[in-house]
C-alpha positions in Angstrom: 3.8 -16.4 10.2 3.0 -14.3 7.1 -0.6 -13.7 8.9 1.0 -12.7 12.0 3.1 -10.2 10.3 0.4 -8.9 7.8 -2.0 -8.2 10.7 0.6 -6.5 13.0 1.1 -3.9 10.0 -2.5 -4.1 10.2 -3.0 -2.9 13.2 0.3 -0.3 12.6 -1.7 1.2 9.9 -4.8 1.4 11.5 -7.9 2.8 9.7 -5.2 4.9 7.0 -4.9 1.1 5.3 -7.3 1.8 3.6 -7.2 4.7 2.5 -3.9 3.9 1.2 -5.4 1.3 -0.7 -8.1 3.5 -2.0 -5.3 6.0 -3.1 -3.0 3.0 -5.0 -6.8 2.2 -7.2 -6.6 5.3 -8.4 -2.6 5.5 -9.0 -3.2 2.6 -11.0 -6.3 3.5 -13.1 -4.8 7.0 -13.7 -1.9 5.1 -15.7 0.8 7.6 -14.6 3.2 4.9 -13.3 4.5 1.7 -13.1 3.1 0.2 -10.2 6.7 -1.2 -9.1 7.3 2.4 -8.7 4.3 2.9 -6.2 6.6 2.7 -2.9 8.0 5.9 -4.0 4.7 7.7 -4.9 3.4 6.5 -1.6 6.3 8.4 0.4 6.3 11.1 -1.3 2.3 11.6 -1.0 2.0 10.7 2.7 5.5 11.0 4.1 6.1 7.4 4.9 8.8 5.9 5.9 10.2 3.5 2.6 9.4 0.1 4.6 5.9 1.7 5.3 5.4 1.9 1.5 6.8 -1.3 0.8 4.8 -2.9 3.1 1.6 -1.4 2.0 2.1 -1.7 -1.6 2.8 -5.3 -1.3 -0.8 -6.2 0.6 -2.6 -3.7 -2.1 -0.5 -6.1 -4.7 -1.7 -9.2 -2.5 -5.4 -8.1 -2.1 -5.8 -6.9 -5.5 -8.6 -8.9 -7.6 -9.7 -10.3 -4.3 -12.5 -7.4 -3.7 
């Protein structure tokens, strides 16, 4: 079930999943927040709806160490 979900936001975000992901990297190694706080910086960067952000934060959080 969590497979199913992950790739139907997947395929929601398209190609921009990335670059999202790219764009938390370098939230994080700039040290300006708290990366529970990301969700926010994400909507207000891109204009996202908050279940968007949440949703992408928590596969960067769930990828991350796994590159």
């Amino acid at each position: 079930m969590v497979a199913a979900k992950q790739r139907i936001e997947e395929e929601i975000l398209g190609d921009d999943l990335e670059g999202y992901f790219s764009w938390l990297d370098a939230l994080r190694e700039s040290g300006s927040c708290n990366m529970m706080e990301a969700p926010r910086w994400l909507r207000d960067e891109f204009d996202i709806s908050k279940k968007q952000s949440i949703d992408i934060t928590s596969m960067w959080m769930q990828n991350f160490g796994k590159k």
